[in-house]
Each structure stands twice: as structure tokens, then as C-alpha cells.
N, C-alpha and C positions, 0 to 999 in steps of 0.2 A: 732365156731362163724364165722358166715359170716364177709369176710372183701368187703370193696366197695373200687374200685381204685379210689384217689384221683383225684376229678374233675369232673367224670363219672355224670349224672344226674341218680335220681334215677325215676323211675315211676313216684312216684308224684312230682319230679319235674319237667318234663315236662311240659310245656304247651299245652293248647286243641289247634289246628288247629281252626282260625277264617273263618268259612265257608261263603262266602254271599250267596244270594238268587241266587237257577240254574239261568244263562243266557246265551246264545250264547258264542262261546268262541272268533267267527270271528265276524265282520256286513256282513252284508246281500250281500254287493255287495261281497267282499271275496268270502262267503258260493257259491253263484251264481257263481260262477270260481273255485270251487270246483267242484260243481254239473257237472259242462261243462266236466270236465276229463274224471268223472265218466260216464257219456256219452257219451263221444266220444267214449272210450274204450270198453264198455258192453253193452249197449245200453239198450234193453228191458231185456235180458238174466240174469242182476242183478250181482254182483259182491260178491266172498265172503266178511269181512272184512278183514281179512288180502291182499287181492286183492284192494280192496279199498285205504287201507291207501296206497298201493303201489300206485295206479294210482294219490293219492292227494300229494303227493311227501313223502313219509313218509319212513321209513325206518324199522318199528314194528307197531302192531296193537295194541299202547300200548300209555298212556302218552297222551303226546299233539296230536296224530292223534285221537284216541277215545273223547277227547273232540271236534275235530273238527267235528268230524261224530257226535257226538249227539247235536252241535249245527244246522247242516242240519236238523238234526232229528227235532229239536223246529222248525226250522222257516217252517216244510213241505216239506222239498225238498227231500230226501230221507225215504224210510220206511223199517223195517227188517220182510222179509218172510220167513220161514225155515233157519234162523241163514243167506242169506243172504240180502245183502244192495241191494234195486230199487230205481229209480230216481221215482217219484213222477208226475202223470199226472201235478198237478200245476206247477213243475219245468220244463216239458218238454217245457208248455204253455210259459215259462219263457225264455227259451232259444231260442224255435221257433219262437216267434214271438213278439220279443224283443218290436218293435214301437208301434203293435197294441195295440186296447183297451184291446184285450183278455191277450196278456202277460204283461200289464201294472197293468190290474186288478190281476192279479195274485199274481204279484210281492207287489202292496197295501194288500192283504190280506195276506201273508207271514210277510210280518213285523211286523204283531200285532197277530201272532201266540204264538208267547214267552209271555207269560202270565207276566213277568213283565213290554216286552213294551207294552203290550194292558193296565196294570194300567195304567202305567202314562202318557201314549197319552189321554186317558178316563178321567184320574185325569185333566190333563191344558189344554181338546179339547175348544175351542173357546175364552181361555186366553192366548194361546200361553204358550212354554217353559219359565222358569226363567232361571238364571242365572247356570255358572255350581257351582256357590261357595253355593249359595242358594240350588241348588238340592243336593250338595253330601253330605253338611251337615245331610238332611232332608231323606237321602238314608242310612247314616250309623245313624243315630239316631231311625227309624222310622222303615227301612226293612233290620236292619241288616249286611251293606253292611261291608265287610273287607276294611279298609282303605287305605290298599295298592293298591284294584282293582279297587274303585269306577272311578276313572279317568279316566281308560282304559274303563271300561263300557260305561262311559256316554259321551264319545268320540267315540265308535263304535254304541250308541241307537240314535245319532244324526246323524250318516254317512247314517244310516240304513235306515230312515225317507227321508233325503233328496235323498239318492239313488230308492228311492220306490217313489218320487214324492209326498208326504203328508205332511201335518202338523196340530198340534194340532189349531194353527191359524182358519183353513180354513176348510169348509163342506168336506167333504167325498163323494163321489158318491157310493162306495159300503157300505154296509150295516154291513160289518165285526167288524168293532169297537164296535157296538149296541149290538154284541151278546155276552151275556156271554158263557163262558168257556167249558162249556160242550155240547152248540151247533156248538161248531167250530168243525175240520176237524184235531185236532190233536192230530199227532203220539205220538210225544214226551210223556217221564214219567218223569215230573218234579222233580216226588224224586231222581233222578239220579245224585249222585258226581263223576263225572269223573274226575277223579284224576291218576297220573302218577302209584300210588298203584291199581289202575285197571286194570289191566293187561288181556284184550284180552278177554277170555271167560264168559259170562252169564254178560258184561257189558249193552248188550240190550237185553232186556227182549221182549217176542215175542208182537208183535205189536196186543193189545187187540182186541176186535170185537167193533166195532164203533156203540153208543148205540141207541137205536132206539129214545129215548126221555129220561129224567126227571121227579123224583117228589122231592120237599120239603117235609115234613117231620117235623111234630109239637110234639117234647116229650115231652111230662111231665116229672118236673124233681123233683119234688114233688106232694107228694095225691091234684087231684084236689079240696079236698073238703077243706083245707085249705085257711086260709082268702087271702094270695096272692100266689098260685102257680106258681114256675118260670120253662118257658120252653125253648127248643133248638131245633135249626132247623137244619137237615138234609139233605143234595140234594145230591140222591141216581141217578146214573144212571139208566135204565132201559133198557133189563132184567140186574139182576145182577148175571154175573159166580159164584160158589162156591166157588172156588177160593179167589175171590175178597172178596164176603162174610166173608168168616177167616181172610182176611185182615186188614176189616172193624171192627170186634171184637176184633182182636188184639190189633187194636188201643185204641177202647173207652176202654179196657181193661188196656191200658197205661197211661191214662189217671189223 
């Protein structure tokens, strides 16, 4: 007969890890003083990751540097080619030419690359931000947030904003807010928990082929002929890898 040492938890007592929604693990001016290392040091030539986390002060390619690198990875500034990290023409524009319009535009479209700050700049554009008591509430109620992080979040989604020059306030001169998600320019793979348990290898996944367009997608999810058939809509990259394909199945297969 199994004995269990006194105290020891068992499987089921564990509790599940409270994940929130992927976001940046730095803000953006941070990531942008990352980015700068990473450049100074490799320039075009690209860096492996464990190269990387050494030039971002890091001591393993593991933990808190791979979340720092895949928050570059959201906001655009780096992207991974044959397993290594490149600084990202947007971030070059960012660094080079800090004053002008070109690295100013740059730096405005980068901060609404992380698909959660494009919600909620899009959610309160022309009523301005609430409060942070009002938001985190409506953050861990609504998208899940862990209650421990919402703070630090929403103290880095406002550093990020004012450091990019924008607010939900005030017009936009680029057009980047407007676009949903699948017209923008990014790297990142939101399913990505990078977690201190991720250790180093196939943490970034090779940087897909960037799609030529979009369709929606109307399924019938009962016989049409039915007095009210109800459907679901789909928005399908275009072309889609095969790959991605068995991805796509696996899921509605989870379903």
C-alpha cells in the first residue's frame, strides 16, 4: 500500500496555475532598450537566442529572458529566422530615427501590435482610459487576468501608450488601430506561455509566412433546411500551410 508523506500535496491537490491573457512581459520603452543591445551587438547578422539573452543582460536563455524576447516578439521588434533572433526593420526605424515621423510612426504602430493593447485602446479610443480600479476589475472579470499581474500589466499598457505618443483620447494619424489582427505585421504567436518551465529550445516557433489576405467563412452548424439554422464564422488566413491546417482540426476537434 502506498504511503504519502505527511503534508506532501497530492496531484489533485495542486492547484491549476492562474494564466492571464499573453501580454508583453516589459513596456515598450524597456523592450525598445532591449532591442538597442541587440543591435548594437549583431546588427543585421541576427543573434542566436542564447546570444540574445546574453547581450539583454541575461544569464540563460531560459525564464525571465525568453519572456522578454517574446515580448519584443509581440510588440515587432525582433523576429526568429532559422532558430535565430533579427531586430525587425520597424525597430531599426525606431532606433534610427528616434525624432522623426518615420520612427515615431513606427514606434505608434508597435504598441498596438500585442493584441491585447490593440483591444482596449479600440475598446475606450475617443472616451479616453478609466480608471485603474475600473479596468482591473473589468480585466480579471472579463479577460481573465491573474490578480496578482493585472497591476503590473496596466502600469506597463499605460507607460507603453504614453511612451509611443498616443491615446485612446485623441485621432491617430496612422491607420494601425483600424486594422484587425490578421492585417497587421505580426510576428508573435499569442498561444505562447513563456514561463520560467520553458526552457530554451522550440520556445519560438519559426516565424510563419505572412498571409497574403483573408476570408470569413459562414458554417452551417445545422441542416439549412431547418426552421432556424445557426451558424459560425471563421477567418481563415489565406493560403493556409498544411500544417496549420491539422492545427485548425485539432482544435474544432477540441471543441
Amino acid at each position: 500500500m502506498a504511503v504519502l508523506t505527511q503534508g506532501a500535496p497530492t496531484a489533485d491537490q495542486k492547484k491549476p496555475r492562474h494564466r492571464s491573457p499573453n501580454y508583453p512581459a516589459e513596456n515598450l520603452e524597456a523592450a525598445v532598450r532591449r532591442v538597442q543591445k541587440l543591435w548594437d551587438q549583431d546588427r543585421e547578422a541576427g543573434s542566436t537566442v542564447e546570444t540574445a539573452a546574453s547581450h539583454m543582460g541575461f544569464n540563460k536563455a531560459h525564464g525571465d529572458a525568453m519572456s522578454v524576447l517574446a515580448g519584443l516578439k509581440k510588440f515587432g521588434l525582433v523576429e526568429m529566422r532559422n532558430d535565430r533572433v533579427y531586430v525587425t526593420k520597424r525597430a531599426i526605424n525606431i532606433l534610427l530615427f528616434p525624432e522623426s515621423e518615420r520612427g515615431q510612426a513606427a514606434l505608434k504602430e508597435a504598441v498596438l501590435l500585442p493584441q491585447i493593447y490593440r483591444e482596449l485602446f479600440n475598446r475606450f479610443k475617443g472616451t479616453g482610459l478609466p480608471s485603474d480600479k475600473t479596468l482591473r476589475a473589468e480585466l480579471i472579470a472579463d479577460s481573465g487576468f491573474n490578480p496578482k499581474a493585472v497591476d503590473t500589466f496596466l502600469k506597463d499598457f499605460r507607460k507603453s501608450l504614453e511612451y509611443a505618443g498616443i491615446s485612446p483620447e485623441t485621432a491617430l494619424n496612422s491607420s494601425v488601430s483600424e486594422q484587425s489582427p490578421e492585417n497587421l505585421d505580426e510576428s508573435q504567436d499569442e498561444e505562447l506561455q513563456l514561463k520560467p518551465e520553458d526552457e530554451g529550445a522550440g520556445v519560438f516557433a519559426e516565424t510563419p509566412a505572412k498571409p497574403l489576405k483573408s476570408k470569413v467563412f459562414n458554417v452551417a452548424l445545422d441542416p439549412i433546411t431547418s426552421a432556424a439554422p445557426q451558424f459560425g464564422q471563421v477567418l481563415i488566413p489565406i493560403p493556409l500551410r498544411d500544417d496549420q491546417k491539422k492545427r485548425l482540426l485539432a482544435f474544432i476537434e477540441n471543441l
